[in-house]
C-alpha positions as CSV (number, residue, x, y, z in Angstrom):
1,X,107.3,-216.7,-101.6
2,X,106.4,-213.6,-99.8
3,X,102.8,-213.8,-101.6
4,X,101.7,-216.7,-99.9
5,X,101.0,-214.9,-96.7
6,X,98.6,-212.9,-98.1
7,X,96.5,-215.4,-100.4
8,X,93.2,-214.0,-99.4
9,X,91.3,-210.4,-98.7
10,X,91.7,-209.4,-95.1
11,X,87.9,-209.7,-93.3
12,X,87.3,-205.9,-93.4
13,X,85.5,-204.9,-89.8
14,X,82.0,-202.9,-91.2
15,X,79.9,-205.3,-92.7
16,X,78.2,-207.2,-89.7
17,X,75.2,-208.0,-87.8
18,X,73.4,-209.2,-85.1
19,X,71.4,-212.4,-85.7
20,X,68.6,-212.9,-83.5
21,X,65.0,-214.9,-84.0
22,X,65.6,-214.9,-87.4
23,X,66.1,-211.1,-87.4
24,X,69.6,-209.2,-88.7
25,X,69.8,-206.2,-86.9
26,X,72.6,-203.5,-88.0
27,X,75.5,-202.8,-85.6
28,X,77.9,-200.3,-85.6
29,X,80.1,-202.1,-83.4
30,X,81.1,-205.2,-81.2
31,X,83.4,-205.9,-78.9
32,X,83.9,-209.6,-76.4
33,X,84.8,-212.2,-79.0
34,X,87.5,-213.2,-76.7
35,X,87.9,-216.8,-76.4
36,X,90.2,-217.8,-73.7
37,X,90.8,-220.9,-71.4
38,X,91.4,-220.8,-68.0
39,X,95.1,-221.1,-67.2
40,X,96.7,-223.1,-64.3
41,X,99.8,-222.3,-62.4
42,X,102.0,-224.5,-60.1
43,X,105.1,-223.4,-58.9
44,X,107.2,-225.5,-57.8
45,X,111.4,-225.6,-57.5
46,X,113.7,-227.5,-59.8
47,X,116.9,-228.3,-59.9
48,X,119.4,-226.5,-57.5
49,X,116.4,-225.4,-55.6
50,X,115.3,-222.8,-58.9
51,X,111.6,-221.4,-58.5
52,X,109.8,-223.0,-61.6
53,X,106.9,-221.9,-62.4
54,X,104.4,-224.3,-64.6
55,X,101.2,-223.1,-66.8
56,X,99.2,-225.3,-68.0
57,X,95.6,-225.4,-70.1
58,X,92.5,-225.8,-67.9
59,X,89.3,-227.0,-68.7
60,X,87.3,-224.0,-67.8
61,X,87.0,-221.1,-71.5
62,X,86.1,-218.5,-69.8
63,X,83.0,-216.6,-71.7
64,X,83.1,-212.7,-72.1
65,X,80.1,-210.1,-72.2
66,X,79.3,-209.5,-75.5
67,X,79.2,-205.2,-75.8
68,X,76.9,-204.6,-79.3
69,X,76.8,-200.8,-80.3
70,X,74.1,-199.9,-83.0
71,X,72.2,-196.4,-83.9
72,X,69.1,-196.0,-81.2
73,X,66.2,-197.3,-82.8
74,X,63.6,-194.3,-83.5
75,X,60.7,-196.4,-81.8
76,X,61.7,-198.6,-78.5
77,X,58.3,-199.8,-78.3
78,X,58.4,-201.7,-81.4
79,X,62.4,-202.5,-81.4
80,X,63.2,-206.1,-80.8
81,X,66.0,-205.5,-78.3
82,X,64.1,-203.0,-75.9
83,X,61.2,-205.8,-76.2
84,X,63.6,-208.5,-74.8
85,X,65.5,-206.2,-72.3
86,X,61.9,-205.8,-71.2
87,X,61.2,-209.5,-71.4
88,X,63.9,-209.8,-68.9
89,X,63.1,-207.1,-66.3
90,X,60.6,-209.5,-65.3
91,X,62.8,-211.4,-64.1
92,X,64.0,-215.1,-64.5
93,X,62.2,-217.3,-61.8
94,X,61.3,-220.9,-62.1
95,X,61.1,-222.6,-65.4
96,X,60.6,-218.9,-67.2
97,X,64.5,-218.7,-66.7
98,X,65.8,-220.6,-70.2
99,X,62.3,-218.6,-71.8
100,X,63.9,-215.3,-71.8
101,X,67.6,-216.7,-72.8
102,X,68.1,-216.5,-76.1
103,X,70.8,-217.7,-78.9
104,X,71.8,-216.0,-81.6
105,X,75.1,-214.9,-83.7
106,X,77.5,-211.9,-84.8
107,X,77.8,-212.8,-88.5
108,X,80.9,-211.0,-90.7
109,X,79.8,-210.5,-94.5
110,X,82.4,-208.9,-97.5
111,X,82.1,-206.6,-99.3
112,X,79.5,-208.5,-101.7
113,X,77.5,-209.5,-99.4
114,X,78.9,-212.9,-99.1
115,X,78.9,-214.5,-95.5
116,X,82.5,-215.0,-94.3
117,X,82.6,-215.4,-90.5
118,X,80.2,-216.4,-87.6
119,X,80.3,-216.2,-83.9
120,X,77.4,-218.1,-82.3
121,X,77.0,-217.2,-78.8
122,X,74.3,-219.5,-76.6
123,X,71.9,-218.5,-73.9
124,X,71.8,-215.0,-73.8
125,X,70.0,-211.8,-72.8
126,X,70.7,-207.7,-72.7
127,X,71.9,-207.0,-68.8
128,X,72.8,-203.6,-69.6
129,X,71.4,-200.7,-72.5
130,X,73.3,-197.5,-72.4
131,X,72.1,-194.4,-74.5
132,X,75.0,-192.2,-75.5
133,X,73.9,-188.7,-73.8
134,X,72.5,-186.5,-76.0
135,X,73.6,-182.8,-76.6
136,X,71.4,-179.5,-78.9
137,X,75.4,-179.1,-80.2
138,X,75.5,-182.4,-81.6
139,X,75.1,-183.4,-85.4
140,X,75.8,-187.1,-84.2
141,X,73.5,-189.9,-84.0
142,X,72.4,-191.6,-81.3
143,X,74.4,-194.8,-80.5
144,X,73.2,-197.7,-77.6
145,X,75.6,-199.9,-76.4
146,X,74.0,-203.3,-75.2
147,X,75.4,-205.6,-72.9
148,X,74.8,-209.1,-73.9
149,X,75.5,-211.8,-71.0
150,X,76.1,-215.3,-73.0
151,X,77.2,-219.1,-71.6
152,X,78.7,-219.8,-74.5
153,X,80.5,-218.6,-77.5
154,X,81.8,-220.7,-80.7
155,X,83.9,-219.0,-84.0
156,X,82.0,-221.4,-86.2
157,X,83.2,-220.0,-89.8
């Protein structure tokens, strides 16, 4: 009996990427695939005059940040995320707005290569890059951690 728990491999967290336009980009990291609805209260008392309180489901799921963290990309010029942080610090007005959002998804593979999760997340776009600071001490590698704002996220496999 006590092997039926485990009837599978457990998803091992270093094989993923960022899916994009067609594009995989490597990640080192990701954090925000929360899903969570909103939860209602009502209080209210009960028998003998007992506060009760009362939660309940409500129809808003709340939608985290996505927070990406990958190895700064030797050229920004040429690197597909600086190109669309760019795209957006031109600003969304008028019918340009749903032009710079994107979709895309964070896509878990095993150790074969073999694809075994997907989170698609809808309208997006970067609102933040941060460069990890930088020090003549260091033997680490840059990192970037990018902010990605989304409407909508979905655990699809």
């Amino acid at each position: 009996m006590p092997n039926e728990l485990i009837a599978t491999d457990p998803i091992v967290a270093q094989n993923f990427y960022l899916e994009i336009d067609g594009v995989n980009l490597i990640l080192s990291g990701v954090s925000g695939l929360d899903m969570e609805y909103d939860v209602v209260t009502v209080q209210q008392r009960g028998k003998g005059g007992k506060a009760e309180q009362i939660k309940t489901r409500g129809s808003v799921l709340k939608v985290p940040d996505l927070s990406i963290t990958r190895m700064a990309p030797m050229d920004a010029t040429s690197d597909p995320i600086w190109q669309w942080f760019k795209e957006v610090s031109l600003g969304f007005t008028g019918k340009s707005r749903g032009a710079k959002r994107k979709n895309g998804s964070i896509v878990l593979y095993d150790t074969t290569g073999e694809e075994i999760g997907r989170f698609n997340f809808y309208n997006g776009w970067p609102s933040k890059i941060a460069t990890d600071g930088v020090s003549t001490d260091s033997n680490e590698p840059v990192k970037e951690t990018i902010t990605l704002v989304i409407e909508r996220l979905e655990r699809v496999k």
